[in-house]
N, CA, C and O atoms as a DFTB+ gen file, in Angstrom:
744 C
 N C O
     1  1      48.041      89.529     143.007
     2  2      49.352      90.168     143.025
     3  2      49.932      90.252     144.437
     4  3      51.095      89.886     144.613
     5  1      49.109      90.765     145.578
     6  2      49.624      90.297     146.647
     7  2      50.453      89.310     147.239
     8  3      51.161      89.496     148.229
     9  1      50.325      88.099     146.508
    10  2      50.637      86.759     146.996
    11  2      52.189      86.935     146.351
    12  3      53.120      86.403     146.956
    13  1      52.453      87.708     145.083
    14  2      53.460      87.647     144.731
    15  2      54.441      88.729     144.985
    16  3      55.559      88.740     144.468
    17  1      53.965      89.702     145.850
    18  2      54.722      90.898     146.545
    19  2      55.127      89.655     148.254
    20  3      56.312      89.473     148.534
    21  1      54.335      89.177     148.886
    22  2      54.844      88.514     150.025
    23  2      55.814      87.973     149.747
    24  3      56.746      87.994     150.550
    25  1      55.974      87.080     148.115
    26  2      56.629      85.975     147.974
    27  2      57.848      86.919     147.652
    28  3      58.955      86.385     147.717
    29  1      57.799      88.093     147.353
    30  2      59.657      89.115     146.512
    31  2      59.684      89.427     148.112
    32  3      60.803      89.092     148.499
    33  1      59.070      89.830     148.983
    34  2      59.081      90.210     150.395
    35  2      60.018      89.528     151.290
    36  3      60.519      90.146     152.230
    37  1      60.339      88.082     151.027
    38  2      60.357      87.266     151.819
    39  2      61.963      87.309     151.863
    40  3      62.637      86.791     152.754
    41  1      62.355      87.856     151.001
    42  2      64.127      87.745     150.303
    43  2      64.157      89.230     150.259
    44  3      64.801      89.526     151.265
    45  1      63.857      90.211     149.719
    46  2      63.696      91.752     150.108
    47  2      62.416      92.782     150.067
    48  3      61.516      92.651     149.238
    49  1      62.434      93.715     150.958
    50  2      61.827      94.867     150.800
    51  2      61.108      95.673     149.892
    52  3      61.725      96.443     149.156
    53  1      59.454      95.560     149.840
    54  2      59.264      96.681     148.335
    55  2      58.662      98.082     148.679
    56  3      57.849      97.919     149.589
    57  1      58.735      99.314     148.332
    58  2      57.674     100.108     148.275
    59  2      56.826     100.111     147.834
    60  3      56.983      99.548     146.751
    61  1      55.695     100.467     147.975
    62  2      54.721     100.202     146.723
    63  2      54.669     100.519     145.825
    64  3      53.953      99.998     144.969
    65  1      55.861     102.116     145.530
    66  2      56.546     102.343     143.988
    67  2      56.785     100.987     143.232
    68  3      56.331     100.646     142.139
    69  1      57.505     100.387     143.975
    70  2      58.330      99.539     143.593
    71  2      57.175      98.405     143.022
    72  3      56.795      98.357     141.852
    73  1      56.761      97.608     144.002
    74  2      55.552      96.720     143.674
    75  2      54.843      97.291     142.624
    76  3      54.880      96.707     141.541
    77  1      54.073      98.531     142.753
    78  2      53.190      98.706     141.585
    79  2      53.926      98.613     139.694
    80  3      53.312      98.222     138.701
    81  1      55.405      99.131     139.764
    82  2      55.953      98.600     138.928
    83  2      56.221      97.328     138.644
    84  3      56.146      97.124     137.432
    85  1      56.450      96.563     139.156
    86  2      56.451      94.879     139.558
    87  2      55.377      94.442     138.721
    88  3      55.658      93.578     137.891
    89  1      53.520      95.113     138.802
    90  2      52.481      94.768     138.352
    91  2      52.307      95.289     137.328
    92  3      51.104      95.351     137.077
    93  1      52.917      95.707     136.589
    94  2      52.849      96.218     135.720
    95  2      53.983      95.493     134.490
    96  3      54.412      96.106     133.513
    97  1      54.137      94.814     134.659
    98  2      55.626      93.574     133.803
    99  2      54.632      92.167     133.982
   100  3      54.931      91.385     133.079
   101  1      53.815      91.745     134.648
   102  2      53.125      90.343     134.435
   103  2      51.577      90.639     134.092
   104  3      50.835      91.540     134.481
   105  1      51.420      89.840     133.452
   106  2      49.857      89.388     132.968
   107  2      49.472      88.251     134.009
   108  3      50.189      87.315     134.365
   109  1      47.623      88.668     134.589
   110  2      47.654      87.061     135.019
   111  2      46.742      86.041     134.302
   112  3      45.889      86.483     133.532
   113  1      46.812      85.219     134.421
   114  2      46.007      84.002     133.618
   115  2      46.096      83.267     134.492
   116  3      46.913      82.991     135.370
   117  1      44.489      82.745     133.940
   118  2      43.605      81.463     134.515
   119  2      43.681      80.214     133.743
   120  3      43.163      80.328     132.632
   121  1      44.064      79.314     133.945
   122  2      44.226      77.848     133.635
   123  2      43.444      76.724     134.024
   124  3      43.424      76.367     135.202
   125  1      42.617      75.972     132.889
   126  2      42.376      74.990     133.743
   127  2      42.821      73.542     133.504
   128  3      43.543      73.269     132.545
   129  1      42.311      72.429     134.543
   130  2      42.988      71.519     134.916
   131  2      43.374      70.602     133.028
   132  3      42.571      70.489     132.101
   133  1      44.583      70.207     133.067
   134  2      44.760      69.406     131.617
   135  2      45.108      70.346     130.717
   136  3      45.379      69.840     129.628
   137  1      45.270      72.341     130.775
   138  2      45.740      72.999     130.029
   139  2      47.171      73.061     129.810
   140  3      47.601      72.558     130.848
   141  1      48.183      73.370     129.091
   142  2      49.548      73.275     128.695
   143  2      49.764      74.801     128.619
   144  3      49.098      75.518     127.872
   145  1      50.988      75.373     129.650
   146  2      51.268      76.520     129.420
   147  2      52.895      76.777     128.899
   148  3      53.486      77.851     128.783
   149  1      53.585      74.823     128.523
   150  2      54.480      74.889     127.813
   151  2      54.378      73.400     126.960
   152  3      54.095      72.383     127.592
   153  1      54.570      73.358     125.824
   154  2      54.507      71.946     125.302
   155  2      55.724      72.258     124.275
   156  3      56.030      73.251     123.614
   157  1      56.428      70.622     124.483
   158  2      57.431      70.200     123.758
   159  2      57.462      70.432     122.323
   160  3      56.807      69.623     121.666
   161  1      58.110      71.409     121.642
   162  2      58.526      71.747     120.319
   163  2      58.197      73.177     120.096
   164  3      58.433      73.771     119.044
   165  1      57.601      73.728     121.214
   166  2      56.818      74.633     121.160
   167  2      57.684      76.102     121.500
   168  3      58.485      75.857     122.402
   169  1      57.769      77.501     121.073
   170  2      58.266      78.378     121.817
   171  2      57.971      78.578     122.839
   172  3      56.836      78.229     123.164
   173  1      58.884      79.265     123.890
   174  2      58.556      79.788     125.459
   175  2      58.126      81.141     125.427
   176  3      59.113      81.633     125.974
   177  1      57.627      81.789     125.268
   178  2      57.662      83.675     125.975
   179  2      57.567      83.825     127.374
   180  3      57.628      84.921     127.930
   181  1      57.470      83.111     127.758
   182  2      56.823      83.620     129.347
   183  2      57.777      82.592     130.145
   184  3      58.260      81.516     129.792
   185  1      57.908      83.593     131.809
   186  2      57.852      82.378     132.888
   187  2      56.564      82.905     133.842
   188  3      55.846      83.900     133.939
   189  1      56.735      81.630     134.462
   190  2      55.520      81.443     135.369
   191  2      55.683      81.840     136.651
   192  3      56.881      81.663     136.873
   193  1      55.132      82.305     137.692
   194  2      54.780      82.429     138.804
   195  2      53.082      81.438     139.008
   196  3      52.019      81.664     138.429
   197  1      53.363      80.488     139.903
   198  2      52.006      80.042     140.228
   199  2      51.073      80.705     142.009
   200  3      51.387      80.620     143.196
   201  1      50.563      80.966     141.688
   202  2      49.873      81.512     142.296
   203  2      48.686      80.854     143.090
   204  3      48.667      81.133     144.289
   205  1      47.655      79.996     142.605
   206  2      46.965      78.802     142.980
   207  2      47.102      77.692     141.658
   208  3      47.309      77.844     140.454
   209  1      46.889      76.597     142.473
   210  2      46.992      75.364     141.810
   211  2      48.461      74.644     141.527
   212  3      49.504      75.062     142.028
   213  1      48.378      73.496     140.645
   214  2      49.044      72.843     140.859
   215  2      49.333      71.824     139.203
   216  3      48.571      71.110     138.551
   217  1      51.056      72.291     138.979
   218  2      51.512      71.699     137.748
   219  2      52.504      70.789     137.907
   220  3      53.108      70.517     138.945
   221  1      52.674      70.211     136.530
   222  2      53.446      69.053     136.406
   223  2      54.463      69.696     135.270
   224  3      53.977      70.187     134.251
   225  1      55.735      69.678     135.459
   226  2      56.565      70.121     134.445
   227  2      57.236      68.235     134.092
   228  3      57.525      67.346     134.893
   229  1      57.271      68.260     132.589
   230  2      57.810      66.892     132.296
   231  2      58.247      66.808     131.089
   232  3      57.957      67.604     130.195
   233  1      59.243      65.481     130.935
   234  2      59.721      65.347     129.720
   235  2      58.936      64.214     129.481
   236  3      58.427      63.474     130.322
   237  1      58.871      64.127     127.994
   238  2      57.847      62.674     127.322
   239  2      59.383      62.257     126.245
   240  3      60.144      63.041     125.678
   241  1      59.402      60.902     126.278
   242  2      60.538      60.224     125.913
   243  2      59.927      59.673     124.498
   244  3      58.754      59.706     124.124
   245  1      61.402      59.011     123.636
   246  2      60.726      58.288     122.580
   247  2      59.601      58.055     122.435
   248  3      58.659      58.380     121.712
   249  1      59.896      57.240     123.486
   250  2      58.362      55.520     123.261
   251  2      57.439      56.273     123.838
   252  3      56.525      55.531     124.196
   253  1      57.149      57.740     124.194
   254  2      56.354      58.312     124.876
   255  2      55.835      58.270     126.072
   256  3      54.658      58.496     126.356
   257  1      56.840      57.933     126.914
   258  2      56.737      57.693     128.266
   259  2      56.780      59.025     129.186
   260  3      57.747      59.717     128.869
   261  1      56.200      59.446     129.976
   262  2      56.759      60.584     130.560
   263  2      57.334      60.424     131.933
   264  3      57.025      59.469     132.647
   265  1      58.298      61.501     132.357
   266  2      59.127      61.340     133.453
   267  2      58.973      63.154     133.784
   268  3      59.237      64.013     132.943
   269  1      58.617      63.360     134.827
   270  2      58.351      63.964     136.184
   271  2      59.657      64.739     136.482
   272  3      60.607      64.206     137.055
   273  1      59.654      65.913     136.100
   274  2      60.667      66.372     136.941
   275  2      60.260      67.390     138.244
   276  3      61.043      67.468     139.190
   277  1      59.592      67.797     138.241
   278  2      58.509      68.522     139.616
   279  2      57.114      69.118     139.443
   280  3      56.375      69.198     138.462
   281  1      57.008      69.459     140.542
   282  2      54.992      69.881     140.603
   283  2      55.138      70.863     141.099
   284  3      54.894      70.985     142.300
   285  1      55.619      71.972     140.286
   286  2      55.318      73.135     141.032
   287  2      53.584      73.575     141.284
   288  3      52.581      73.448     140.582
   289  1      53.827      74.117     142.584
   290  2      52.551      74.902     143.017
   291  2      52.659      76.029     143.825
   292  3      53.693      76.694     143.763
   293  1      51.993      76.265     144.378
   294  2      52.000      77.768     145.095
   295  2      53.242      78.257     145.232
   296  3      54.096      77.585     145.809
   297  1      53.550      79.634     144.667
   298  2      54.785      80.124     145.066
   299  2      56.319      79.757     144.331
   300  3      57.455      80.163     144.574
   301  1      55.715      78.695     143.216
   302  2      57.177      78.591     142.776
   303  2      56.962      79.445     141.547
   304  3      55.990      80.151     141.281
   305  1      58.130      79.225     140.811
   306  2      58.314      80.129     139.632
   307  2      59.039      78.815     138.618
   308  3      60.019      78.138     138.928
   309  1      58.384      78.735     137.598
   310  2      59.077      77.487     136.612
   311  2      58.496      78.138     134.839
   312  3      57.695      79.041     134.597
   313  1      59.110      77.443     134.080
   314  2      58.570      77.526     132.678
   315  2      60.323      76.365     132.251
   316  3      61.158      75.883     133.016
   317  1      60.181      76.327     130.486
   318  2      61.575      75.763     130.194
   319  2      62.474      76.736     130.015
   320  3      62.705      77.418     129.017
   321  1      63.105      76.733     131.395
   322  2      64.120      77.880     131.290
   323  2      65.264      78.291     130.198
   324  3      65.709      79.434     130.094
   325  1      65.625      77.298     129.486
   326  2      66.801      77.177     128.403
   327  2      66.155      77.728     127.210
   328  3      66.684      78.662     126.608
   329  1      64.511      76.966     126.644
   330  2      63.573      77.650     126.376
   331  2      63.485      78.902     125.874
   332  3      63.701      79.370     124.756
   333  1      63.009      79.513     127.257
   334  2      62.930      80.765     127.610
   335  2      63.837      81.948     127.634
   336  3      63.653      83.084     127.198
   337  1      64.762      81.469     128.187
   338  2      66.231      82.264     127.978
   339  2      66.798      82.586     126.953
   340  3      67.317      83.696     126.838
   341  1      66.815      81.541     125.854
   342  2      67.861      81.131     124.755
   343  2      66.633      81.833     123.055
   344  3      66.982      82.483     122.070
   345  1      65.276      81.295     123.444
   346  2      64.098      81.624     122.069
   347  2      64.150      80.010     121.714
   348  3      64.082      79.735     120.516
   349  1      64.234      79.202     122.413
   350  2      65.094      77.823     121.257
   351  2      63.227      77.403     121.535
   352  3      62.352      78.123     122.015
   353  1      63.149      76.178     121.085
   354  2      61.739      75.392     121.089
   355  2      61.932      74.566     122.285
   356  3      62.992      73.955     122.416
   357  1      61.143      74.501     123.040
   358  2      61.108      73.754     124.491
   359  2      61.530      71.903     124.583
   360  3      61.580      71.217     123.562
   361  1      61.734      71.474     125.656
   362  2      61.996      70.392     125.355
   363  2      61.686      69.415     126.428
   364  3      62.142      68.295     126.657
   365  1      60.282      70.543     127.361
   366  2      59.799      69.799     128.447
   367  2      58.448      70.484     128.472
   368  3      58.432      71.646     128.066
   369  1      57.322      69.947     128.882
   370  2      56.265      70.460     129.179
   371  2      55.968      70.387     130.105
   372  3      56.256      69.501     130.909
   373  1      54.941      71.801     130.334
   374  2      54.131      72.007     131.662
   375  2      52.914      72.339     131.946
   376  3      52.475      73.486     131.861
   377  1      52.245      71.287     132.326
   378  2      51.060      71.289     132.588
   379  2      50.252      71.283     133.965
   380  3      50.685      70.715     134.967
   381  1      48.877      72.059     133.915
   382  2      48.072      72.291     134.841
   383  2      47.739      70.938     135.566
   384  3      47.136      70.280     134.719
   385  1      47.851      70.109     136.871
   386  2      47.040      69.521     137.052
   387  2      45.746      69.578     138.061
   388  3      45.033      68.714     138.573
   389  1      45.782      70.840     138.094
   390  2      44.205      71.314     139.179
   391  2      44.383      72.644     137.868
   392  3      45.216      73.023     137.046
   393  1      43.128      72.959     138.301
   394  2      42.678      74.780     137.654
   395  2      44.128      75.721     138.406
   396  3      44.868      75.416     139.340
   397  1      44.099      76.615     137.752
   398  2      45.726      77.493     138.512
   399  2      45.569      79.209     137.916
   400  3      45.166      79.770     136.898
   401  1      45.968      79.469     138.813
   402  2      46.010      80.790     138.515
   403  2      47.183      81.700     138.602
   404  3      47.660      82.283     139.575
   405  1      47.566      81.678     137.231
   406  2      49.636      82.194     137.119
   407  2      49.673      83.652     136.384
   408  3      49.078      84.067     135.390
   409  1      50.658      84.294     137.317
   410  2      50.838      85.278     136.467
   411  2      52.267      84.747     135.796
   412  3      53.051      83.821     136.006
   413  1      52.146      85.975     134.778
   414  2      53.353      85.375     133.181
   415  2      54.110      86.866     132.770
   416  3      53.585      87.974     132.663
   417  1      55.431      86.497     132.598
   418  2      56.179      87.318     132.530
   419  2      57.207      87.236     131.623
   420  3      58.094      86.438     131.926
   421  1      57.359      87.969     130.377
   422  2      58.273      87.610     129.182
   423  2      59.307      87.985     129.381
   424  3      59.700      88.637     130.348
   425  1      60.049      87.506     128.214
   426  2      62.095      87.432     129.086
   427  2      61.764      89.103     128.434
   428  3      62.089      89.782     129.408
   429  1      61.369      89.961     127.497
   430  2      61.530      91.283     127.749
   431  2      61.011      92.147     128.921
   432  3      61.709      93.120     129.205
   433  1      59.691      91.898     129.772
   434  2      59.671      92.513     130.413
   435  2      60.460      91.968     131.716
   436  3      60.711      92.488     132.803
   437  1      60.710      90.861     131.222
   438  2      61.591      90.287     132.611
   439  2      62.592      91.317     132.559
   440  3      62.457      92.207     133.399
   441  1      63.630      91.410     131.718
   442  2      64.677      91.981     131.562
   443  2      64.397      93.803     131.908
   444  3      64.841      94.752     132.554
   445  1      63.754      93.561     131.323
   446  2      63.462      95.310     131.475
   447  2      63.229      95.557     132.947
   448  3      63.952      96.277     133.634
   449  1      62.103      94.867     133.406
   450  2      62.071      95.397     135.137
   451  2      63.678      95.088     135.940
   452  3      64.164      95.857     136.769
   453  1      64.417      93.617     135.409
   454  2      65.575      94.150     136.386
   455  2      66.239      95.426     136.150
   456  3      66.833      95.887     137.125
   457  1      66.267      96.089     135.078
   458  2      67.003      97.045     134.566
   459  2      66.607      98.264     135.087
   460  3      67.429      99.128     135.393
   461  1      64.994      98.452     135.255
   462  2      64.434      99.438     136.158
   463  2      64.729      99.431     137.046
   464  3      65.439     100.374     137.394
   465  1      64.314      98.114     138.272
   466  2      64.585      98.024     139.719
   467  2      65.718      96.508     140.076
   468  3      65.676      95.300     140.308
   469  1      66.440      97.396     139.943
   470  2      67.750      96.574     139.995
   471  2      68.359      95.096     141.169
   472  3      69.004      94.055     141.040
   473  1      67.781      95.724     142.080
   474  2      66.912      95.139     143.312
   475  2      66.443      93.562     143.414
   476  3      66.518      92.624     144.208
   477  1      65.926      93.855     142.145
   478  2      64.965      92.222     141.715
   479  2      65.789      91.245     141.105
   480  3      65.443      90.064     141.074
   481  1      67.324      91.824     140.404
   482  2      68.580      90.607     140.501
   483  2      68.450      89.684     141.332
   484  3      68.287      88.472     141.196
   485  1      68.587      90.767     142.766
   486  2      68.813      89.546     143.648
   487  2      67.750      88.657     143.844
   488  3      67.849      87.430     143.862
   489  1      66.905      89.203     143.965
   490  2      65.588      87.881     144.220
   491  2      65.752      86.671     143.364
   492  3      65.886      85.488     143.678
   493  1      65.701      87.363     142.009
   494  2      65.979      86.105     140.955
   495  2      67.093      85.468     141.085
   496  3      67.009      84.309     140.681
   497  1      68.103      85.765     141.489
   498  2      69.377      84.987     141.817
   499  2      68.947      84.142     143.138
   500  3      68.738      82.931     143.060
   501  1      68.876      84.573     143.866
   502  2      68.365      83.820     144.895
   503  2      67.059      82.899     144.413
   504  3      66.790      81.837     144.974
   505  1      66.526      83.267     143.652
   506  2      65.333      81.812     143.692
   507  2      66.044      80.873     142.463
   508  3      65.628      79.757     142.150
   509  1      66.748      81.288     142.080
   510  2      67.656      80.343     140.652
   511  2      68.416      79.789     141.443
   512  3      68.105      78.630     141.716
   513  1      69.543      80.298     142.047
   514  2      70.109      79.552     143.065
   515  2      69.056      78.226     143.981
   516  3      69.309      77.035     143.802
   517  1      68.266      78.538     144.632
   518  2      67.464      77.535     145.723
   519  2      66.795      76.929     144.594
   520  3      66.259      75.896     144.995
   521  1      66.565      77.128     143.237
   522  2      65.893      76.068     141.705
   523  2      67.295      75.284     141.638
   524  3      67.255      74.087     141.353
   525  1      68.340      75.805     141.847
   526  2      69.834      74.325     141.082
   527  2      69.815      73.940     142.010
   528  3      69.406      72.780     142.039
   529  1      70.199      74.541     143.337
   530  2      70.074      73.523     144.365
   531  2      69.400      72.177     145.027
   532  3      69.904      71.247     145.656
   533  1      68.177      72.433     144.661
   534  2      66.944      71.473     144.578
   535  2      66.870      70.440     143.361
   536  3      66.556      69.252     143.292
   537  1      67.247      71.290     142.530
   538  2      67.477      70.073     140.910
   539  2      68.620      68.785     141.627
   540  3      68.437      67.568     141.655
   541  1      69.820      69.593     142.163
   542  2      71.433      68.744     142.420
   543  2      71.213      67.696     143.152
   544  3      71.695      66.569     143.034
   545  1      70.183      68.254     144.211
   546  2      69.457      67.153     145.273
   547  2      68.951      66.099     144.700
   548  3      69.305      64.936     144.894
   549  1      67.587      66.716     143.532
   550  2      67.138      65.872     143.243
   551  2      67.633      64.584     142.366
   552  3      67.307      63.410     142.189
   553  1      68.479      65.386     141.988
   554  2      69.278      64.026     140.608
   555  2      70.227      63.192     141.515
   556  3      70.225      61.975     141.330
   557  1      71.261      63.854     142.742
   558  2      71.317      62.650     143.466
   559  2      70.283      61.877     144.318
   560  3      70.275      60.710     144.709
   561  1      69.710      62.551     144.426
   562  2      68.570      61.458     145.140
   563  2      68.265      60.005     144.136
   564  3      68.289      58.819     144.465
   565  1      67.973      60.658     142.785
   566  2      67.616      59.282     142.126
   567  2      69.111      58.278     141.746
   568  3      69.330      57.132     141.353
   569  1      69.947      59.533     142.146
   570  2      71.378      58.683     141.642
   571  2      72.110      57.533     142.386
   572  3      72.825      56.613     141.988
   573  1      71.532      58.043     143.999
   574  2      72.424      57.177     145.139
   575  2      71.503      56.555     145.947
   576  3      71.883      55.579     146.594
   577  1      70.029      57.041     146.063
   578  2      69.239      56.586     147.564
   579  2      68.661      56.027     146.723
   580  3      68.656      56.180     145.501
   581  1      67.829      54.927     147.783
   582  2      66.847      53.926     147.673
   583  2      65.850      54.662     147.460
   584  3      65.559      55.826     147.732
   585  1      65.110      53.381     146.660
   586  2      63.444      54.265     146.152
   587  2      62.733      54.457     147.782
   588  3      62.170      55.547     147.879
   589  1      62.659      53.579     149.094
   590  2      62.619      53.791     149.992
   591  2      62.534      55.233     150.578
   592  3      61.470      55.809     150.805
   593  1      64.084      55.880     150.852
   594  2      64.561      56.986     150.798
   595  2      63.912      57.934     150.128
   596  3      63.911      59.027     150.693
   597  1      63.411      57.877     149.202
   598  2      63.260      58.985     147.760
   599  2      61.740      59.070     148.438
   600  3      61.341      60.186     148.773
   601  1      61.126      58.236     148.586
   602  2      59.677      58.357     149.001
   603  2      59.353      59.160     150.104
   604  3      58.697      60.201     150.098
   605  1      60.073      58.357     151.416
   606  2      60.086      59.072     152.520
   607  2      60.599      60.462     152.763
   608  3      60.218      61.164     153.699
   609  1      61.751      60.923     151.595
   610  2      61.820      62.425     151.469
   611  2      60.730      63.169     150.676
   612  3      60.525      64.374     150.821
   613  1      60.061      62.402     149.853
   614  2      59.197      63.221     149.650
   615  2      57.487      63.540     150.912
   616  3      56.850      64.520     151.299
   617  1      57.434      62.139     151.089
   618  2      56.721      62.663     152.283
   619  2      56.856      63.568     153.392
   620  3      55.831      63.995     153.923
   621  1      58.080      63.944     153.842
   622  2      58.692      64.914     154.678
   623  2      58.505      66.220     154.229
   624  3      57.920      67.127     154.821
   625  1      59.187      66.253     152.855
   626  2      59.214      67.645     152.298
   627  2      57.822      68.175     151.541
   628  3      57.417      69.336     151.596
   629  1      57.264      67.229     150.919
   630  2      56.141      67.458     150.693
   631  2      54.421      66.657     150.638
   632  3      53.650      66.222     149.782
   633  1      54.470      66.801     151.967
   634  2      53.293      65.976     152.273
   635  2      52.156      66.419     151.621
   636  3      51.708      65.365     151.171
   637  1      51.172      67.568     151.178
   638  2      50.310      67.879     150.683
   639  2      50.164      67.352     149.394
   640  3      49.034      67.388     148.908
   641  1      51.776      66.506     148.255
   642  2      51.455      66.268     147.203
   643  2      50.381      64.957     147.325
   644  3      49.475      64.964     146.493
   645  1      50.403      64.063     148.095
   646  2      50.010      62.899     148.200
   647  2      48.607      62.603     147.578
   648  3      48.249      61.782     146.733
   649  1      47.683      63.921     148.562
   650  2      46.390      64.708     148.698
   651  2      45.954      64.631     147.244
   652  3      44.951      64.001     146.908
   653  1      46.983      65.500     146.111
   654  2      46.596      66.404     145.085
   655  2      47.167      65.774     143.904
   656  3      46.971      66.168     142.755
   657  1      47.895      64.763     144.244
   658  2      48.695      64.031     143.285
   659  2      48.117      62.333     143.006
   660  3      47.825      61.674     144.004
   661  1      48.010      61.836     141.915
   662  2      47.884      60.220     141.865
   663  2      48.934      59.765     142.093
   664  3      50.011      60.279     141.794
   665  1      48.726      58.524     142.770
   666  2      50.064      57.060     142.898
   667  2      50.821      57.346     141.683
   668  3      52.016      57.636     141.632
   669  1      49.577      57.177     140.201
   670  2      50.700      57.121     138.973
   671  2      51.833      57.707     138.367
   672  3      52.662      57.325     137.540
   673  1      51.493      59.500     139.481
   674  2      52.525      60.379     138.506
   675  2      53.228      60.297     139.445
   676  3      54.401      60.176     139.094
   677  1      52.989      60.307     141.273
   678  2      54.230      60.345     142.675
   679  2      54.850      59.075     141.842
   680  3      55.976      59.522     141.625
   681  1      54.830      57.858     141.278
   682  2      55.442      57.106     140.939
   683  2      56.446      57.268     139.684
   684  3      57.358      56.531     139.310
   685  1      56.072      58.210     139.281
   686  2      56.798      58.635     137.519
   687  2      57.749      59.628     138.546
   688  3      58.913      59.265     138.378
   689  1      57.709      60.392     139.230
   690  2      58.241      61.309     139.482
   691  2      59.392      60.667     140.772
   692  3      60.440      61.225     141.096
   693  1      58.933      59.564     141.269
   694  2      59.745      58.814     141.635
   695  2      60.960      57.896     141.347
   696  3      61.908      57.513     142.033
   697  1      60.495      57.656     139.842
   698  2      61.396      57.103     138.736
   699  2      61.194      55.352     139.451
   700  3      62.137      54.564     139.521
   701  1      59.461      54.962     140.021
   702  2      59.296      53.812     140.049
   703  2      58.249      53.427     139.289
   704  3      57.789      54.158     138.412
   705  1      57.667      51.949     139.631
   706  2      56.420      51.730     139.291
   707  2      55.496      52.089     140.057
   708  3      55.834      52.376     141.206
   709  1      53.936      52.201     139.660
   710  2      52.991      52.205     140.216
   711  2      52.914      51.356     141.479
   712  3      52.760      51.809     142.613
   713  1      53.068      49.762     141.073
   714  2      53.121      48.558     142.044
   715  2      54.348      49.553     142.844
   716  3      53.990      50.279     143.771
   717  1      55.524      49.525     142.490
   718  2      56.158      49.824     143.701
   719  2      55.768      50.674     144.738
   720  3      55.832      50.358     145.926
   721  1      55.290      51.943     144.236
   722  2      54.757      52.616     145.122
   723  2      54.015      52.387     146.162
   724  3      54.234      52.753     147.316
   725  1      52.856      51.589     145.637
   726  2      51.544      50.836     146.022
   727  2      52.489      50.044     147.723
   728  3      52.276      50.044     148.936
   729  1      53.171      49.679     147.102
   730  2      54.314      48.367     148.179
   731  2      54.984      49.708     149.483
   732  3      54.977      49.648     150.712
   733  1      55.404      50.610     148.719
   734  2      55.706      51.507     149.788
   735  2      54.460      52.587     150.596
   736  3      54.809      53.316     151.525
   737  1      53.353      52.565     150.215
   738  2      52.613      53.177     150.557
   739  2      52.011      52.461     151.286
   740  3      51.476      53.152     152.154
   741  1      51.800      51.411     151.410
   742  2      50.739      50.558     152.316
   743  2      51.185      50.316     153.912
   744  3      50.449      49.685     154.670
């Protein structure tokens, strides 16, 4: 829980009134690597806070192909938000790819703690905000730059995925091939 008082810290101020209410609205859970804490058709209750480890949120197409839309890990907050928000059946999955350790938080107690500590709007606005922002990026990125480009920003911005990630999925999530990658990596 600590890790997730630094992370509300970082955007505002808590007491420990405040925090200990905070801990008291999430459950945490342990995951391990290849577990699904959202699958396609499936209801949402929860969003995620990750805490350790490292996921793959994705869509799987017709022909059953899957496409990569990010890896959250430490510190982000993801689930299928429309999902989640709306009660509808999901229409992206998210999966563990190391062991992880997330706390989970349902849109009622979500709702209810902003309503208690009012405070925590803003955080969530602010991390929803810096989540579209990063989506807008990302869809022009695949819309206008070279796969070149797309690579080398991800090496910049996130060098540790390289480490923790295979060629096959940095390549799905690249929206290339394997070979291509292979060609830009060497």
């Amino acid at each position: 829980m600590e890790r997730l008082r630094k992370h509300i810290e970082e955007i505002l101020p808590l007491s420990d009134e405040e925090f200990l209410l905070i801990t008291t609205h999430f459950t945490k859970k342990r995951f391990k690597k290849g577990d699904y804490l959202v699958r396609i058709g499936e209801t949402v209750p929860q969003m995620f806070f990750v805490v350790s480890g490292l996921l793959k949120l994705f869509y799987t197409d017709e022909s059953g192909k899957d496409h990569i839309l990010s890896f959250p890990r430490e510190d982000w907050w993801e689930t299928d938000y429309l999902a989640f928000n709306t009660m509808a059946r999901a229409k992206i999955n998210l999966q563990c790819l190391e062991a992880s350790e997330i706390l989970c938080i349902t849109l009622k107690d979500y709702q209810n703690l902003c309503n208690k500590l009012p405070k925590l709007e803003h955080f969530f606005l602010e991390k929803a905000t810096a989540g579209h922002i990063a989506s807008q990026q990302r869809i022009l990125s695949l819309l206008s730059s070279s796969t070149e480009s797309r690579y080398e920003h991800l090496l910049r911005r996130y060098p540790s995925l390289l480490q923790r990630v295979s060629k096959t999925l940095l390549a799905s999530y690249l929206g290339v091939s394997r070979e291509t990658l292979s060609r830009l990596s060497s």
